[in-house]
C-alpha positions as CSV (number, residue, x, y, z in Angstrom):
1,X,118.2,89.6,80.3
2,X,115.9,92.1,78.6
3,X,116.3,95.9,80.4
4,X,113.5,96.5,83.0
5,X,111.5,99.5,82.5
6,X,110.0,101.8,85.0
7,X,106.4,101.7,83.3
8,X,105.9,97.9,83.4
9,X,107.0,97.8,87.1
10,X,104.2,100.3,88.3
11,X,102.4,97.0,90.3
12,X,101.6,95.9,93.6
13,X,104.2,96.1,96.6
14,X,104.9,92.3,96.6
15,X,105.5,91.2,93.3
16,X,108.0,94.1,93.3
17,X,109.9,92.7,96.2
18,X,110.2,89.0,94.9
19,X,111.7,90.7,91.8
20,X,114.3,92.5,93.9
21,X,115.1,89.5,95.3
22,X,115.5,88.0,91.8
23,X,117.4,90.5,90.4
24,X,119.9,90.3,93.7
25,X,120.2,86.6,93.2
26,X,120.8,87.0,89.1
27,X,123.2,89.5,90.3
28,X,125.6,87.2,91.9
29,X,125.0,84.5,89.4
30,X,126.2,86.9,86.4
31,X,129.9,87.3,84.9
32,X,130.9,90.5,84.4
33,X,130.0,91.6,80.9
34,X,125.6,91.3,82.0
35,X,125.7,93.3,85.4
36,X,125.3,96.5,84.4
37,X,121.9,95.9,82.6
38,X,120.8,93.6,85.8
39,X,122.1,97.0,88.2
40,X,120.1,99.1,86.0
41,X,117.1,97.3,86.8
42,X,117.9,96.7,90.2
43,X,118.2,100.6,90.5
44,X,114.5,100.9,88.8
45,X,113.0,98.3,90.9
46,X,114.4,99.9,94.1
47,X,113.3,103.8,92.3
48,X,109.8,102.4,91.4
49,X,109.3,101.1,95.1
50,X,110.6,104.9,96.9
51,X,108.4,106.6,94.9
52,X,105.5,104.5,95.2
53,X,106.2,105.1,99.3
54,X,107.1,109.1,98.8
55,X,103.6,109.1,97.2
56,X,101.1,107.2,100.2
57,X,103.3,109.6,102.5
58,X,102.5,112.8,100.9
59,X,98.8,111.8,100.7
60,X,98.8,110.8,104.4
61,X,100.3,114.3,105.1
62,X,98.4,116.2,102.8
63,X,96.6,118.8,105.3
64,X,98.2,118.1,108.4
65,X,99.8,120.9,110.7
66,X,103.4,118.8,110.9
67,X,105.2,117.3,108.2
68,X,108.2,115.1,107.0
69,X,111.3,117.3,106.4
70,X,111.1,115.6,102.7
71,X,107.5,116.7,102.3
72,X,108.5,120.5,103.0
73,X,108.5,122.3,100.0
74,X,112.5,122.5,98.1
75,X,113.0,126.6,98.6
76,X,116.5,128.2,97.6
77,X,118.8,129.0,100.3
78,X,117.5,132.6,99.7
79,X,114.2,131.9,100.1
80,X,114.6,130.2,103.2
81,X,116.6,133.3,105.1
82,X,113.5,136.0,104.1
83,X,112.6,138.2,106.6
84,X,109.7,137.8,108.0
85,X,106.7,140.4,107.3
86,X,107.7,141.5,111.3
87,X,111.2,141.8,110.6
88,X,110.4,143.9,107.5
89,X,108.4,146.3,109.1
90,X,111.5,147.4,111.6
91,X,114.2,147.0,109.5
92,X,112.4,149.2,106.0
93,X,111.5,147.5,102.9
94,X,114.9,148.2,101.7
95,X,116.7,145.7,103.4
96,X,114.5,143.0,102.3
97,X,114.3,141.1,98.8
98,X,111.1,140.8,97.0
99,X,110.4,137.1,96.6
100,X,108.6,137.5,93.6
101,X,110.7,139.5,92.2
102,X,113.5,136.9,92.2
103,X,111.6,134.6,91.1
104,X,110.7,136.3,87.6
105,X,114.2,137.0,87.4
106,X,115.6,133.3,87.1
């Protein structure tokens, strides 16, 4: 029961499957004492196989007018509530924050 490691697991879609399916039936085979190292490389395999995914669908995406919420890019909670350039303009610069500014500042 050697630990799995995400490096040697970067193959093809199938053979990662049929060793999820292993490591589910070694699993429910195993006393106590081995299941963490067996979850541990469950939790790769199952890691190694959402990233593989994340990656085809941000190359699909890449360019399009409409994308996944998960392909969005991760903004603060401040960053998403700017003002608009519009807004700006009729409320003053004042009222806005700079978002550069804040940015340098973290």
């Amino acid at each position: 029961l050697a630990k799995i490691k995400a490096g040697d697991l970067l193959s093809k879609k199938e053979e990662l499957l049929k060793q999820l399916e292993d490591l589910k039936v070694e699993l429910w085979q195993l006393c106590i004492t081995k299941v963490t190292v067996v979850c541990k490389s469950f939790a790769c395999v199952l890691t190694i196989i959402k990233q593989t995914q994340k990656e085809k669908l941000r190359k699909f995406y890449k360019g399009k007018k409409y994308k996944l919420l998960d392909m969005w890019p991760k903004k603060t909670h401040a960053m998403e509530n700017l003002k608009t350039k519009k807004q700006q303009q009729v409320c003053g610069q004042d009222m806005s924050i700079d978002v550069n500014k804040a940015q340098t500042e973290k």
